[in-house]
GUPA-616907 format. One record per residue (C-alpha): residue number from 1; residue in three letters; x, y, z. Coordinates in steps of 0.2 Angstrom, whole numbers, plus 5000, padded with zeros to 4 digits. Last residue first. Layout:
! residues N
    i   aa    c1    c2    c3
  NUM  Ala     X     Y     Z
...
***
This chain:
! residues 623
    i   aa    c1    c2    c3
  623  Unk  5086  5064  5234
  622  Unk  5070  5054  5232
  621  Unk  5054  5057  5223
  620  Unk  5036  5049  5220
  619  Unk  5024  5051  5208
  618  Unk  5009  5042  5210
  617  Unk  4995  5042  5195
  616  Unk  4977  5038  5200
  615  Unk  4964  5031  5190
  614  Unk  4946  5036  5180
  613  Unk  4937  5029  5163
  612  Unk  4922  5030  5156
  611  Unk  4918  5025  5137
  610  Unk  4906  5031  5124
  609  Unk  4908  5016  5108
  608  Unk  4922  5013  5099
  607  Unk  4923  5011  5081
  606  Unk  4914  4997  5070
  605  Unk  4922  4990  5054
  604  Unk  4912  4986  5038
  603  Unk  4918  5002  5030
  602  Unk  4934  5008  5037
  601  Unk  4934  5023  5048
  600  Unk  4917  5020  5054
  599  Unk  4905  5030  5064
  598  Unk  4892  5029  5077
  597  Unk  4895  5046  5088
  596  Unk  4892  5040  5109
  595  Unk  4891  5059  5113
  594  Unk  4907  5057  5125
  593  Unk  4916  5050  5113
  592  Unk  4929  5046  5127
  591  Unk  4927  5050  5145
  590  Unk  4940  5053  5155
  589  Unk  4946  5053  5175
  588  Unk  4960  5059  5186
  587  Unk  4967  5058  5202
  586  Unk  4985  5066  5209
  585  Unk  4996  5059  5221
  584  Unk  5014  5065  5225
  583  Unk  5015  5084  5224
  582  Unk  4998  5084  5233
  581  Unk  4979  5079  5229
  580  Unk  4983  5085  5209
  579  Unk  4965  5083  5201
  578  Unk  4964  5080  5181
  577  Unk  4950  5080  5170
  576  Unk  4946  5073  5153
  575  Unk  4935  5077  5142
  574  Unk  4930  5069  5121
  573  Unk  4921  5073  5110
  572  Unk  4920  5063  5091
  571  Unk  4912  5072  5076
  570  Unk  4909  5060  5058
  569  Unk  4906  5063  5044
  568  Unk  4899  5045  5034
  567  Unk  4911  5035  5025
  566  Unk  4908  5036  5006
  565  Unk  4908  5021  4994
  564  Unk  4918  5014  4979
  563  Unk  4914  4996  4974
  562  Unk  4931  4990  4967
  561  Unk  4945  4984  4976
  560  Unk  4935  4971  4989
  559  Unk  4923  4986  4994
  558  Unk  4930  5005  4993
  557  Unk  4931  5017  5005
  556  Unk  4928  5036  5005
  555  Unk  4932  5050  5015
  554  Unk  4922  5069  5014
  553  Unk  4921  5076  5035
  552  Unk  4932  5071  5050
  551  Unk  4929  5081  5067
  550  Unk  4938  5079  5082
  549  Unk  4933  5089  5098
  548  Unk  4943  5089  5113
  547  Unk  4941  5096  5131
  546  Unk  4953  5097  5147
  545  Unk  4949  5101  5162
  544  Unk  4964  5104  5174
  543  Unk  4962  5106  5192
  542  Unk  4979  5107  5205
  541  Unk  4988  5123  5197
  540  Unk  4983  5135  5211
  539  Unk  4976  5147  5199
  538  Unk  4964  5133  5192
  537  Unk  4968  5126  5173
  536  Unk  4957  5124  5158
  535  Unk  4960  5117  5144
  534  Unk  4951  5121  5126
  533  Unk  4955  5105  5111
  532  Unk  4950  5111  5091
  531  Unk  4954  5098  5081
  530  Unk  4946  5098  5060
  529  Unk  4951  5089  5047
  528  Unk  4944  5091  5030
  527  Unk  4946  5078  5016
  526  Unk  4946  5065  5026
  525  Unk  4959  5051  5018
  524  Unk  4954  5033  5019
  523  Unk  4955  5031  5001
  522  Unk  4962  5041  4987
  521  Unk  4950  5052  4979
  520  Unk  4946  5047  4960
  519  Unk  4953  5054  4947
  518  Unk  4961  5037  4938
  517  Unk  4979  5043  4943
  516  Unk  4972  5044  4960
  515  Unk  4969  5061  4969
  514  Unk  4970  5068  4986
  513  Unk  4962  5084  4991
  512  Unk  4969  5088  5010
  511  Unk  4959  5102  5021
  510  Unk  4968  5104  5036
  509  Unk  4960  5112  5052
  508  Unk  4970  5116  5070
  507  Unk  4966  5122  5087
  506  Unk  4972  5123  5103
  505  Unk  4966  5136  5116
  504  Unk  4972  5138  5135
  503  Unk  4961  5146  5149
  502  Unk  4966  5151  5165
  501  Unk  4978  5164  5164
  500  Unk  4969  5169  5149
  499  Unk  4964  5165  5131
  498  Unk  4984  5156  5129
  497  Unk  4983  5153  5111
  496  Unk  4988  5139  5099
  495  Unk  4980  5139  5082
  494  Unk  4984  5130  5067
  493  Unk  4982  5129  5049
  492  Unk  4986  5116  5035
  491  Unk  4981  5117  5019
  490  Unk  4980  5107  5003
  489  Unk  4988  5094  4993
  488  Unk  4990  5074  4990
  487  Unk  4993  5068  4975
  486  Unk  4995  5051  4968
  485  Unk  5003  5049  4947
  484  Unk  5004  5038  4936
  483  Unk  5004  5019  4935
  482  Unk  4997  5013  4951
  481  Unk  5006  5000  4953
  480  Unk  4999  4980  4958
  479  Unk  5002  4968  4971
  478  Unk  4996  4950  4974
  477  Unk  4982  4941  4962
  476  Unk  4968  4944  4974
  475  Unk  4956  4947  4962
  474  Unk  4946  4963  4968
  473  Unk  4960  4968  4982
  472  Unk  4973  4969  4971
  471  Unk  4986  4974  4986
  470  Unk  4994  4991  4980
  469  Unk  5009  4999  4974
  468  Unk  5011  5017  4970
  467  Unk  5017  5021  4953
  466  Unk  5024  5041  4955
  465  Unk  5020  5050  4972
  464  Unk  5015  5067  4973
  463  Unk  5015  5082  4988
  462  Unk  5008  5100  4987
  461  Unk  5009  5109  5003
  460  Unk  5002  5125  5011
  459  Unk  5006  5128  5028
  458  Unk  4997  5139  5040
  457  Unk  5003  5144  5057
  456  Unk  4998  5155  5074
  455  Unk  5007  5155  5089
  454  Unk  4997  5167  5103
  453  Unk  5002  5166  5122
  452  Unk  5022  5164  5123
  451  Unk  5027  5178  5115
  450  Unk  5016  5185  5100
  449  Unk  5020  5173  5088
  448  Unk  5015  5172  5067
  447  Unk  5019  5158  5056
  446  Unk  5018  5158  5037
  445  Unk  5022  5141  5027
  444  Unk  5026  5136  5009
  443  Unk  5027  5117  5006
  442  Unk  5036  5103  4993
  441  Unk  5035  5088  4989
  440  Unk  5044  5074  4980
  439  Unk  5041  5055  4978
  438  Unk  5046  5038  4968
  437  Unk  5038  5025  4971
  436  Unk  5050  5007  4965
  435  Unk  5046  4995  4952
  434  Unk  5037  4979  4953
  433  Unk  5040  4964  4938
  432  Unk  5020  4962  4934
  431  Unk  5019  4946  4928
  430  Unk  5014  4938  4944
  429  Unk  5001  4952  4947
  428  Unk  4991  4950  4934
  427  Unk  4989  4937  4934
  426  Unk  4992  4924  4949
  425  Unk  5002  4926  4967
  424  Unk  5001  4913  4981
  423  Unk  5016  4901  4971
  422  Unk  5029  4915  4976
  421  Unk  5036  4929  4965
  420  Unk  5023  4943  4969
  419  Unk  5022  4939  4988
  418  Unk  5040  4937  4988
  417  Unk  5041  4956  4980
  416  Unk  5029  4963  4990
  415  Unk  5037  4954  5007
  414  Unk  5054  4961  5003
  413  Unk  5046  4978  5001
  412  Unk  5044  4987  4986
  411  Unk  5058  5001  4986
  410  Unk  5053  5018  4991
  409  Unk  5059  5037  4984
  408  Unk  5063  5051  4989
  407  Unk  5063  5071  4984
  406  Unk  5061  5087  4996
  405  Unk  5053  5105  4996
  404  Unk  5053  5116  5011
  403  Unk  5047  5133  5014
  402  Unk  5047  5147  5028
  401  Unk  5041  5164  5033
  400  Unk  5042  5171  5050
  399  Unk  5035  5184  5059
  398  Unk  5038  5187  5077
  397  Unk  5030  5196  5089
  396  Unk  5039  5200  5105
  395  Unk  5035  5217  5111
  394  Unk  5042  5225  5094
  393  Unk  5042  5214  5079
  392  Unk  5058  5202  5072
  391  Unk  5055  5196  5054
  390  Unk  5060  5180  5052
  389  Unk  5065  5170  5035
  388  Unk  5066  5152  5033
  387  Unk  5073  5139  5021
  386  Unk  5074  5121  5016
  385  Unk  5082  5112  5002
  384  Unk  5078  5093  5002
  383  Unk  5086  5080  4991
  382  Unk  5087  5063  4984
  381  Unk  5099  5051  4975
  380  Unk  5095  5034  4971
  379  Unk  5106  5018  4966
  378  Unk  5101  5002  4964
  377  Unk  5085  4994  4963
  376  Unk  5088  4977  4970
  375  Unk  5104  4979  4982
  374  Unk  5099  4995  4984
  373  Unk  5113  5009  4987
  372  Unk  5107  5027  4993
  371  Unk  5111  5044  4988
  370  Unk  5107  5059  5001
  369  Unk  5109  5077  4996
  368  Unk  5106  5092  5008
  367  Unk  5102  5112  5007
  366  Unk  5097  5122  5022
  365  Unk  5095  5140  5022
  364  Unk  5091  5153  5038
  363  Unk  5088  5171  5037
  362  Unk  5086  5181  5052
  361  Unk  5100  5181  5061
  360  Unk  5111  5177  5048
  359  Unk  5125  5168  5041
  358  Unk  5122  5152  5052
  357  Unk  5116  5140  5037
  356  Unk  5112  5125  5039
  355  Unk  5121  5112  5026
  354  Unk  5116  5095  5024
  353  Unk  5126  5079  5021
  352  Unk  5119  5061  5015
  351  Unk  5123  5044  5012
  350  Unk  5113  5028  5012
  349  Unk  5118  5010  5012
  348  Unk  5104  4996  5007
  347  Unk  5103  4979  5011
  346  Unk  5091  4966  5007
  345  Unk  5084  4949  5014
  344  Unk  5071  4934  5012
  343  Unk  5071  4923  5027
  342  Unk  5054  4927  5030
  341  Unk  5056  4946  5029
  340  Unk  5074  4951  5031
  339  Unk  5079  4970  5031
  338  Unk  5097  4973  5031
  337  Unk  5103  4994  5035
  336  Unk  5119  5001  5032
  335  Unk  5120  5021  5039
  334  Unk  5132  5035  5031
  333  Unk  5131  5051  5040
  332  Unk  5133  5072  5037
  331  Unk  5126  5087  5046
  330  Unk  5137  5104  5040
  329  Unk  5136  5120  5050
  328  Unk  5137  5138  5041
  327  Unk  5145  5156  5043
  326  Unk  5163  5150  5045
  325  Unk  5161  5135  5054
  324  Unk  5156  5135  5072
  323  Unk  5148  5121  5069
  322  Unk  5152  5102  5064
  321  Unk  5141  5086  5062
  320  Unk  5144  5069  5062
  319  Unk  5130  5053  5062
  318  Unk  5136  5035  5060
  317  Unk  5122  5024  5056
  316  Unk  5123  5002  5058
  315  Unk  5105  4994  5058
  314  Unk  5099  4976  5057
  313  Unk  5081  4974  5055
  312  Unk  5073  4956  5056
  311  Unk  5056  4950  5050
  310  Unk  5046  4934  5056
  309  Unk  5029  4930  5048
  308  Unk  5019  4920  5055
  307  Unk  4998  4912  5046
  306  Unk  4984  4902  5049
  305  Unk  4989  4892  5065
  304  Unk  4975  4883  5073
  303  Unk  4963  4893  5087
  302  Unk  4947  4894  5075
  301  Unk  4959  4905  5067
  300  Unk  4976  4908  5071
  299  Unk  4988  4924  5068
  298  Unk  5006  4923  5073
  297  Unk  5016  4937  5070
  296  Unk  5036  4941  5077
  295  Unk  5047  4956  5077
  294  Unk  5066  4956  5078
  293  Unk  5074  4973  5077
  292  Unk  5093  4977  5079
  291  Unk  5103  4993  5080
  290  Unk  5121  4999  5081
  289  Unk  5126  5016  5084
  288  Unk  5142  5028  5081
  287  Unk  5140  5047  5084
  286  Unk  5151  5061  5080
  285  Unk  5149  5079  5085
  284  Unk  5162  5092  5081
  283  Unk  5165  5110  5086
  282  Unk  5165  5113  5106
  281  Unk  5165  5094  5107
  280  Unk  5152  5079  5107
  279  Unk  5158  5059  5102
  278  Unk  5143  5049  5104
  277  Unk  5143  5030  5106
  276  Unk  5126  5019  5103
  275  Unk  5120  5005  5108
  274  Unk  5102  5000  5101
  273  Unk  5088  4987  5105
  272  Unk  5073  4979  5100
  271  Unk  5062  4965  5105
  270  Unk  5044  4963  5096
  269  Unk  5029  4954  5097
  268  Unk  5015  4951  5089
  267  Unk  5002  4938  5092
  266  Unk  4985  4938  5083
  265  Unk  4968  4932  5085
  264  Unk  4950  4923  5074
  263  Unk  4935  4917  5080
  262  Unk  4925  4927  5066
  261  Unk  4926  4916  5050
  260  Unk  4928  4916  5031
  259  Unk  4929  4899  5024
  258  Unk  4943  4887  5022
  257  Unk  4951  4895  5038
  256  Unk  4953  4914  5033
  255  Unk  4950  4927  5046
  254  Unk  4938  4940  5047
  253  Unk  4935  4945  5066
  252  Unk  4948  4949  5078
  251  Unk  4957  4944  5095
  250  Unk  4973  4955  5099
  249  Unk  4989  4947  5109
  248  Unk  5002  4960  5109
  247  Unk  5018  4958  5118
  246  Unk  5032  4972  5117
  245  Unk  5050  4973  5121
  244  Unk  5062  4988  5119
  243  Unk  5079  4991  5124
  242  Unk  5093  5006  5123
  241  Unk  5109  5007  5128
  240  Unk  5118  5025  5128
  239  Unk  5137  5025  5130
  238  Unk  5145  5045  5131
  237  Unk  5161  5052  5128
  236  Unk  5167  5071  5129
  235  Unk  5165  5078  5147
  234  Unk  5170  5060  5154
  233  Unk  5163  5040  5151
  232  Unk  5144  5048  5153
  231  Unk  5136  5029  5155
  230  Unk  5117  5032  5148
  229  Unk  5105  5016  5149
  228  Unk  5087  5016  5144
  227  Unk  5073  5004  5145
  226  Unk  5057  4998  5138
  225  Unk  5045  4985  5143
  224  Unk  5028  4983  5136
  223  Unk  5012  4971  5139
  222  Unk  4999  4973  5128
  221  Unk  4982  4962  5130
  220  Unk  4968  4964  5116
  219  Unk  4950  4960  5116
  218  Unk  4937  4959  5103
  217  Unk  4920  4955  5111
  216  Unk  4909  4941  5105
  215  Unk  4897  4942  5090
  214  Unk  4897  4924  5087
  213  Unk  4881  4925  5073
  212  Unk  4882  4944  5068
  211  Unk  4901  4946  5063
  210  Unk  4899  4955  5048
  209  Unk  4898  4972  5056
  208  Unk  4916  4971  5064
  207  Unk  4922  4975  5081
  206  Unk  4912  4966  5093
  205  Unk  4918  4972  5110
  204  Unk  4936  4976  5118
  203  Unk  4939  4967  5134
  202  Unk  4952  4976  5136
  201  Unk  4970  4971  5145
  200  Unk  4986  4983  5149
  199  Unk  5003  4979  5156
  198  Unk  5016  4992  5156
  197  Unk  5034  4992  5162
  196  Unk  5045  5008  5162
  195  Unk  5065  5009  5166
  194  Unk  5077  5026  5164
  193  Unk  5094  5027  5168
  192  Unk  5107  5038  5171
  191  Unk  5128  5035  5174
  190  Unk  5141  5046  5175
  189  Unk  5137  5059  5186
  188  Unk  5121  5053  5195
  187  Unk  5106  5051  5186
  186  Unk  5087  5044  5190
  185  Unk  5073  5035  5184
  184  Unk  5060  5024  5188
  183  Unk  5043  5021  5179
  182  Unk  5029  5012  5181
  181  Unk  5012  5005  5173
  180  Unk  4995  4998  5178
  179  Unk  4982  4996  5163
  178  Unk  4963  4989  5165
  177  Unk  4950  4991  5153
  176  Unk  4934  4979  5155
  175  Unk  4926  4987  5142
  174  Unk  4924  5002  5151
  173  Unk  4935  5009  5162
  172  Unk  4950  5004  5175
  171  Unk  4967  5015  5178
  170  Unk  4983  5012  5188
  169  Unk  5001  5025  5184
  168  Unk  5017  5023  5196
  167  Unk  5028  5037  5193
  166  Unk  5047  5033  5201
  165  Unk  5062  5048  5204
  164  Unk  5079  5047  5207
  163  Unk  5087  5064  5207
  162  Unk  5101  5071  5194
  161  Unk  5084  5071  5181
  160  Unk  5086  5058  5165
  159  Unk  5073  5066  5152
  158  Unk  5057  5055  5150
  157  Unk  5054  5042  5136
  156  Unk  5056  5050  5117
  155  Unk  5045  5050  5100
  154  Unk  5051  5054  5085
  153  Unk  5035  5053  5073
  152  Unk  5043  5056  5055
  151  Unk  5034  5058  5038
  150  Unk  5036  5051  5022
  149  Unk  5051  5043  5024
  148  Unk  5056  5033  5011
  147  Unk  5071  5044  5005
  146  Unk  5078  5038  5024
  145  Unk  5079  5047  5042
  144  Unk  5093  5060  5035
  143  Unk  5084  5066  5022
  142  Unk  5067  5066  5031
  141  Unk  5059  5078  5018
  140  Unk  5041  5067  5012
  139  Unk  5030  5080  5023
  138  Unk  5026  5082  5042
  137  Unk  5041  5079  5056
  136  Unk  5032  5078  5072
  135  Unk  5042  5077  5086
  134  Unk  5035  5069  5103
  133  Unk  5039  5071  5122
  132  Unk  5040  5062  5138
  131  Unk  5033  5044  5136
  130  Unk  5032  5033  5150
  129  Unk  5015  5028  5148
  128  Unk  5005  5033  5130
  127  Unk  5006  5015  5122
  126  Unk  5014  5010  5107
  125  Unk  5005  4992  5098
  124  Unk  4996  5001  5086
  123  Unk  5012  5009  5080
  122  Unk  5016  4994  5070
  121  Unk  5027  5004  5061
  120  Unk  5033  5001  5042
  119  Unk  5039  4987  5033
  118  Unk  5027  4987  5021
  117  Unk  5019  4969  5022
  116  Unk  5022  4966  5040
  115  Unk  5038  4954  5045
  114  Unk  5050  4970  5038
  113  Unk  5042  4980  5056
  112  Unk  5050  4996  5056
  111  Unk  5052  5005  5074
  110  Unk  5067  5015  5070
  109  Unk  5076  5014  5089
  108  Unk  5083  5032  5093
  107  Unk  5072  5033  5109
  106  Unk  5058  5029  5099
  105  Unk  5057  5032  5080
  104  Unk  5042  5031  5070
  103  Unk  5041  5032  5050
  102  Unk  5027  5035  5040
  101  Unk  5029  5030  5025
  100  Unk  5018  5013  5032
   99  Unk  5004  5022  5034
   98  Unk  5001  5028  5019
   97  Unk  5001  5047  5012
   96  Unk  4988  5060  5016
   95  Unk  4996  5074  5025
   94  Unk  5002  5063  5038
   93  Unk  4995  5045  5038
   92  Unk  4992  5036  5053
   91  Unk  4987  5017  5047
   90  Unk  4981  5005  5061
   89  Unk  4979  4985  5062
   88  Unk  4971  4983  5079
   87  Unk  4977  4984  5096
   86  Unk  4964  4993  5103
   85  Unk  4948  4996  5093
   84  Unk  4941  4992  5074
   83  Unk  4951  4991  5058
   82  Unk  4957  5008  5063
   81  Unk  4959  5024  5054
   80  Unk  4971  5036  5054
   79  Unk  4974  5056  5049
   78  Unk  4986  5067  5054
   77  Unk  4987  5086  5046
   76  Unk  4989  5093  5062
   75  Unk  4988  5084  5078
   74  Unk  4973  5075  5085
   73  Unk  4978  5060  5076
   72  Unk  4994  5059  5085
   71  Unk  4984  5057  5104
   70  Unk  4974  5041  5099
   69  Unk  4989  5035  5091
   68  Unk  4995  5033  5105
   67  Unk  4985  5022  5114
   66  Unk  4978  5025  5133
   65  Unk  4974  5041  5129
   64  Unk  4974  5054  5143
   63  Unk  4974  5069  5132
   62  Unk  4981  5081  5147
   61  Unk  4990  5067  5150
   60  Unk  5002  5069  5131
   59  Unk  4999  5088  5136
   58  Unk  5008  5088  5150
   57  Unk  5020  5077  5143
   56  Unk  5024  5088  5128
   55  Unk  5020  5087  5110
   54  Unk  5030  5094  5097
   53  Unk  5026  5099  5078
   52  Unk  5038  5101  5065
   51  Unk  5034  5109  5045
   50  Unk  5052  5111  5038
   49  Unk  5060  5128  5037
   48  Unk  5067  5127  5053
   47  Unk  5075  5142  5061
   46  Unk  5063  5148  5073
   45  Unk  5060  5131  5080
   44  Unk  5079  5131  5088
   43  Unk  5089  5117  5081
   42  Unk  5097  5102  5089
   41  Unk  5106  5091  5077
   40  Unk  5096  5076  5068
   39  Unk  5091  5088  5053
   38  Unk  5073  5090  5056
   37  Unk  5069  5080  5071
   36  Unk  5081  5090  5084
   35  Unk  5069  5101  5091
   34  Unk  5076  5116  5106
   33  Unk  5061  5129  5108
   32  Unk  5064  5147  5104
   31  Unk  5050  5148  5092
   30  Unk  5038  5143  5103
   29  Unk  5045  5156  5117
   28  Unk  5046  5170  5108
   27  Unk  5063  5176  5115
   26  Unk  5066  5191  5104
   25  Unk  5082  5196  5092
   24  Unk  5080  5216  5090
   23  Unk  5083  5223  5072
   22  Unk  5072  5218  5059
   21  Unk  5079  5211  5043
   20  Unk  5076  5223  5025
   19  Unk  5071  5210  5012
   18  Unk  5082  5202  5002
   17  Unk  5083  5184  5008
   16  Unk  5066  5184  5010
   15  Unk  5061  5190  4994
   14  Unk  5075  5176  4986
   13  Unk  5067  5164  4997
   12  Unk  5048  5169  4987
   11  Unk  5056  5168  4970
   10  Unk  5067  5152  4973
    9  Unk  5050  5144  4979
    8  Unk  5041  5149  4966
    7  Unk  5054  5145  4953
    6  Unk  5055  5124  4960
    5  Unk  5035  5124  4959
    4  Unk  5035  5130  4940
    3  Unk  5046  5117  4939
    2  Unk  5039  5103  4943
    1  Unk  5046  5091  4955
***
């Protein structure tokens, strides 16, 4: 972190901390709502200092995507690209780093996948159905999550309601799209439960240039299970079981068989689960859980075995925190985690503690450390300071001004390191002894809310990661460093306003320069983003129309690690529309890319063309 960036940020807390507050605590709604991705406690919006977006259910089928990346790219300062339709390998980046820093959470279960090459999410394989709400942590200041967390997506099934209640969710489209799902859940006083099951099958079509002679369609079949237990042993202790399972069959193009060839598919699956044991008082919180993550890859070209991988995370945390402390809370936790890729394993512990302040009503401060133990690169210690300062306006607008700087680092991944040390590997890259990244970043923010119809915010942020490792994708000699330093800054702003009673706007634009130790723009990473999405609902409450525009303008790709080229700008539309029958039947229909754009968002890889799709969602209730 430099330090001219550490002395602005002291300067402009220290103006917050000393300016006059403004009497009159309001109930702006956006800023009143509960998230608990920050620091792992529940905190009210209004006092974060980090940079955290939420997605709610309505709005999750008000988009209607079938994948879920499909709806996280539309937020702010999230980009992706696709190596070519459902099911295939995808990178989501928030504010310009890779893919695999960013870290995805479901139901408490980290979905990392140490049989990829990263260990990071295979969030190409996470459908919409089922899900309730999402958290968006944006920047490298997990803290708690992990020092290699460059962003966190926490993403949670539905609440567990005192009634039973079962959703049951069928649509067809184009490409021969068909996906059925249900749920069912319900509580009672000690126990609650949640259970989903999805199966969905494409078609797909020909996803990559190259392939002119077969030319066949690229299909894909998911088929998930997830569930959720909750036993409420009395007022203080509580059991949650948690299980996760997910087939993916995906057919592609570009596979290896002693020559290049287009007949080419993958299996991944994965089975997950948690059990966890929270302690909750009037002051103290504890929680206890134990995690464990098997994923499995196949791929196979010309329908013979080309390459597996298998991976194994095994996960203990312990989580405590205490408030009603004199003026402040404290969040600490220890957590061991063993990641095996192959057969080839490490461990590392982490600790950490934060402190939140609670001195104030319109001043809040967080400070934390976290120190982790690798078994191969030994210690590391990171932090994040935090800070926000609200000034309380008549007829419920609210100012607030907040900042965030934080520290981490990442370890080369079993697999890199394998890679490097195996007999696949060559010069340079066998000779090279791999180090890890190292990272900080750090952000300044202003929001503005009038009540609960206009929440304005821009976010400046100015991130850097030191000796990022890469594939050699020009000789194919294993994996390289970046010797220097990556950067990734710029703007975020966003608009959410309520137009009137029937009309909702959502909007946001991030501009993100991103720079190479050699000068050059890092790949894959628009420069400008832009979302804009305007819904409309009828008085009644039973039509909703809902439009979205995505616009992506200045990214570049390169050819086989050296021929630098630029993707074309692209636009994308997109309008759904829902019809609520009755309480228990509503219909609904989308179409995607309305305008048929031609685009890539990897050279050599074609994107989804215009696509129609309609179905029908049953909710039904019991008492």
């Amino acid at each position: 972190m430099h330090s001219s960036n550490i002395r602005l940020l002291a300067v402009v807390v220290s103006a917050f901390y000393f300016a006059p507050a403004v009497s009159g605590q309001t109930d702006s709604s956006p800023l009143q709502e509960i998230v608990v991705t920050s620091s792992l406690v529940p905190i009210p919006l209004r006092q974060i200092g980090t940079s955290v977006s939420v997605i709610t259910e309505d709005e999750i089928n008000a988009h209607g995507n079938i994948s879920l990346v499909d709806i996280l790219r539309q937020q702010p300062a999230i980009g992706s690209s696709n190596n070519g339709g459902a099911g295939k390998t995808t990178a989501l980046r928030i504010r310009g780093e890779e893919g695999f820093r960013t870290l995805t959470v479901f139901d408490g279960i980290r979905l990392l996948d140490p049989s990829g090459t990263q260990m990071g999410s295979a969030i190409e394989h996470i459908l919409s159905d089922g899900i309730a709400r999402m958290e968006i942590l944006r920047g490298p200041q997990g803290l708690a999550y992990g020092a290699d967390a460059g962003g966190v997506v926490n993403i949670s099934t539905r609440p567990l309601e005192d009634s039973m209640s079962a959703n049951m969710d069928a649509q067809m489209g184009e490409f021969g799209t068909e996906q059925f799902a249900g749920n069912i859940s319900g509580k009672s006083d000690t126990l609650g439960y949640f259970f989903s099951a999805t199966n969905y099958e494409t078609d797909g079509y020909n996803t990559r240039k190259s392939d002119t002679l077969l030319a066949d369609n690229d299909g894909y079949e998911n088929t998930t299970l997830h569930g959720r237990i909750e036993f409420q042993l009395n007022d203080n202790w509580r059991i949650d079981l948690v299980h996760r399972d997910v087939d993916g069959d995906s057919e592609f193009d570009g596979c290896f068989s002693g020559t290049t060839v287009d007949d080419c598919s993958s299996r991944f699956e994965l089975s997950a689960n948690r059990g966890s044991v929270e302690y909750n008082s009037v002051n103290f919180n504890h929680s206890f859980a134990v995690s464990n993550t098997e994923t499995d890859r196949k791929n196979f070209a010309l329908g013979v075995s080309s390459f597996t991988a298998n991976g194994e995370l095994e996960r203990m945390e312990y989580v405590g925190s205490a408030t009603n402390l004199p003026g402040f809370d404290l969040v600490w936790g220890i957590d061991h985690e063993e990641a095996s890729n192959n057969g080839v394993s490490r461990d590392n512990e982490g600790y950490f503690i934060e402190y939140l302040s609670e001195f104030s009503d319109n001043f809040f401060l967080t400070a934390g450390l976290r120190h982790d133990e690798n078994d191969d690169f030994g210690t590391n210690t990171s932090h994040r300071i935090s800070a926000a300062y609200l000034v309380d306006w008549s007829n419920n607008a609210v100012l607030k001004f907040k900042g965030a700087l934080g520290t981490g680092f990442r370890a080369p991944s079993p697999f890199e390191i394998a890679y490097n040390s195996g007999s696949f590997a060559f010069p340079p890259a066998s000779l090279i002894s791999l180090s890890q990244e190292e990272s900080d970043g750090w952000e300044l923010g202003l929001e503005y809310v009038l009540g609960n119809r206009v929440h304005l915010e821009a976010v400046y942020f100015d991130q850097e990661i030191k000796d990022v490792i890469f594939f050699d994708l020009s000789g194919f000699s294993g994996y390289l460093q970046d010797t220097g330093m990556s950067t990734s800054k710029g703007v975020e702003v966003t608009a959410d306003i309520q137009l009137s009673d029937n009309l909702h706007l959502v909007s946001n634009y991030t501009f993100n320069e991103t720079e190479r130790p050699n000068g050059l723009q890092r790949l894959r990473r628009p420069e400008k983003l832009l979302n804009l999405g305007l819904k409309y609902s009828s008085m009644d409450g039973r039509l909703n129309i809902n439009s979205y525009y995505r616009m992506s303008r200045d990214s570049i790709d390169e050819i086989l690690g050296s021929d630098i080229i630029s993707l074309d700008d692209f636009n994308v539309f997109d309008l759904s529309v829902n019809y609520n029958m009755s309480d228990s039947v509503s219909l609904y229909a989308r179409l995607e890319n309305a305008f048929d754009e031609d685009y890539e968002e990897i050279t050599g890889f074609y994107s989804p063309e215009r696509a129609f799709y309609i179905g029908v969602r049953l909710h039904l209730f019991a008492h």
